[in-house]
N, C-alpha and C positions, 0 to 999 in steps of 0.2 A: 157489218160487211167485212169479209176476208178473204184472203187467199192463200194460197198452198204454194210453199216453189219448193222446188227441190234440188238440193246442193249438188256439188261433182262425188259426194260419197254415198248418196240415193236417200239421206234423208230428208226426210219431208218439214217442210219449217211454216209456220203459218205467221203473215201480215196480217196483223189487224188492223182495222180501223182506229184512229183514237179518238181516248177519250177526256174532252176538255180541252185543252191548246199544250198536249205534248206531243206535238208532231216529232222532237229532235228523238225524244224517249223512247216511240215504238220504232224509229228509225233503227235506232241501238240498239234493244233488245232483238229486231229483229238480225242485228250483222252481228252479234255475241253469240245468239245461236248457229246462225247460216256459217261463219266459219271456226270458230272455235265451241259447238255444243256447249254453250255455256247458256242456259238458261236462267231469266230472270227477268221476269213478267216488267212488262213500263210503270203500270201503277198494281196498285193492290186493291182494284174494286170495292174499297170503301172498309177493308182489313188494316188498321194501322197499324199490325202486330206482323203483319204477313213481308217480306222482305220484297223490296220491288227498286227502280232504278229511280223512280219521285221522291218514293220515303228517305233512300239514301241523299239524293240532290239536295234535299230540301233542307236534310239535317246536316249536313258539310257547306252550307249556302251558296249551293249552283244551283238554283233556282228559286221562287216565289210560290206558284202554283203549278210549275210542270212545264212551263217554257225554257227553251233552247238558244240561247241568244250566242253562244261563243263557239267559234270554227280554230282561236288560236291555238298555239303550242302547248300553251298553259293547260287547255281542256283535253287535248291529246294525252298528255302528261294524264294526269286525274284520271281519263279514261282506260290508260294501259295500268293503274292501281288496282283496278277493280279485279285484274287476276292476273299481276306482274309477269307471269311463266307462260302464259297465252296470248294475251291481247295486246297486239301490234298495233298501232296507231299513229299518225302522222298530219301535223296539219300542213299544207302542200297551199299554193298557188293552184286555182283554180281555174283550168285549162285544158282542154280537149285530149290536146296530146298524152298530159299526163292520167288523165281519165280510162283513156285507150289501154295504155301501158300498164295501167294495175288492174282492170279487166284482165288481160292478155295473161298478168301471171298466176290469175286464181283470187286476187281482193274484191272488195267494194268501195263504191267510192258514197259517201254522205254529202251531200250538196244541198248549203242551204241556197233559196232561190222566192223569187217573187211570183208568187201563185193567182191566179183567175178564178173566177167562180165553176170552171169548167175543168180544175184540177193543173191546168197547164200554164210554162210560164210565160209571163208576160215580162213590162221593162216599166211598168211602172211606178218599182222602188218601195211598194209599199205590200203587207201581206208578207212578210215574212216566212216562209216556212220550211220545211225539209223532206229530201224525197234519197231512197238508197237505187247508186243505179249499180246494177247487177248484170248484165251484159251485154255485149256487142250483136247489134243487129247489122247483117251484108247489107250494103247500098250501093250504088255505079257511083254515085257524086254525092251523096250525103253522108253524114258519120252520127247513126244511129244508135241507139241504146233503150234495153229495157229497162223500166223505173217502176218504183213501187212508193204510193203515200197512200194516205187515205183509205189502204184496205184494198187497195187495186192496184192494176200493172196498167202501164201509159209506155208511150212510145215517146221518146223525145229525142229532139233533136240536141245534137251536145251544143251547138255552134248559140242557137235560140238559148239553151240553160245556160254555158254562160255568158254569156251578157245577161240575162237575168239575174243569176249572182252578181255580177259585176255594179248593176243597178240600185241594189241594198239600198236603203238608205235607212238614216238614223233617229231613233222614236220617241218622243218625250214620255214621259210618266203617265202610267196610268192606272183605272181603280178597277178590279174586276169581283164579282161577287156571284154568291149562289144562289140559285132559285131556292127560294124557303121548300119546296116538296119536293126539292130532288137528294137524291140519297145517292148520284153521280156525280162526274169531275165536270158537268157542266157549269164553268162561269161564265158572265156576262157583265159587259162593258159598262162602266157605270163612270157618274161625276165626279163622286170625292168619297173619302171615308166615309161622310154620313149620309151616303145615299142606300135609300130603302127600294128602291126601285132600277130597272136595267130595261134598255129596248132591246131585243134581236135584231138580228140585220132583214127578220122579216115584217118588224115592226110590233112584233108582241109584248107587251109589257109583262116582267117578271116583278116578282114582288120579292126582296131579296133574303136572304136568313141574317138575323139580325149576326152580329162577330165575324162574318164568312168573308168580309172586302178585304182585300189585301191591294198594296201598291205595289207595282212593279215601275223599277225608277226606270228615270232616263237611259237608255242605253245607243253605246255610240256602234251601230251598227255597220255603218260602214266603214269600220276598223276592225269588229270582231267578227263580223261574217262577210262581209262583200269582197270580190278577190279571194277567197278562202275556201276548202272543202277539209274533209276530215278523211283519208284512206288508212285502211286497211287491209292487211296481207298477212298470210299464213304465215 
């Protein structure tokens, strides 16, 4: 699943859906396009050779498997490297008002946020993930905006997202691995290193490829993402 927006210069930029747990990665790739045409796919569909924003992360150690765990300055920093003469970035307090304000001048704002099964946020601190919001919807009393995760556009309330971010909270270690017959970035939640097997959250048991587990440590989440967003501006 995707979708099409189209910038203020009539190019056409497409959100994908992602693939595996890099919600922060198609975030990026898609705000590298949307305001500085800077293309550069999230993952590289199973090409280790193919240039993509995973294979980078992963070989600099900002990330594990393609998750997104840090909103601070540090990763602002790292993220205007990627093309010093273009990409403006800023990690900001995360707050309605300054939401508004880099809508208004032509940015996007990355907001990481605790997401529901139903794509929207909630405050229950857990679920991790990232949505780019992209612009100002009119309201008489509420302060709306367009968002984009999952390969689709949501409406969200700024007031609801943050407190949502605000919510974050912080997540111990854990093991995730690949379906032995998938040749995708789908992993799945598992016990320890030497686990062969994974449930889905629909109850499926995967049976897992043996070397594929990786740990992703402890991270203090609500210091590198809660209270934070990541904006950018021309």
């Amino acid at each position: 699943m995707s979708i099409t927006v189209t910038n203020p210069e009539g190019r056409n930029i497409e959100f994908k859906d992602q693939r595996g747990p890099t919600c922060g990665l198609y975030a990026l790739s898609f705000v590298l396009e949307y305001l500085y045409d800077i293309k550069i796919p999230a993952t590289a569909d199973g090409d280790k050779t193919r240039e993509s924003l995973r294979n980078k992360f992963k070989k600099d150690g900002r990330t594990v498997i393609g998750e997104l765990y840090d909103a601070t300055p540090d990763m602002a920093t790292y993220i205007e490297k990627l093309a010093p003469s273009k990409i403006k970035c800023q990690s900001v307090a995360c707050d309605v008002t300054s939401i508004i304000e880099t809508l208004n001048g032509g940015g996007l704002c990355m907001v990481p946020f605790c997401v529901d099964a139903s794509g929207k946020p909630d405050h229950s601190g857990i679920h991790a993930h990232w949505c780019v919001v992209q612009k100002n919807v009119a309201h008489a009393s509420r302060k709306l905006a367009d968002t984009c995760h999952w390969g689709a556009k949501f409406l969200f309330d700024l007031d609801v997202l943050r407190t949502s971010n605000n919510a974050i909270q912080d997540v111990l270690e854990s093991w995730w691995g690949k379906d032995k017959d998938s040749t995708g970035l789908e992993y799945y939640s598992c016990d320890s290193e030497q686990s062969a097997t994974a449930v889905d959250s629909l109850g499926e048991i995967h049976q897992l490829k043996p070397g594929s587990v990786k740990k992703i440590p402890a991270t203090a989440l609500s210091r590198k993402l809660a209270g934070k967003m990541l904006v950018f501006t021309r």
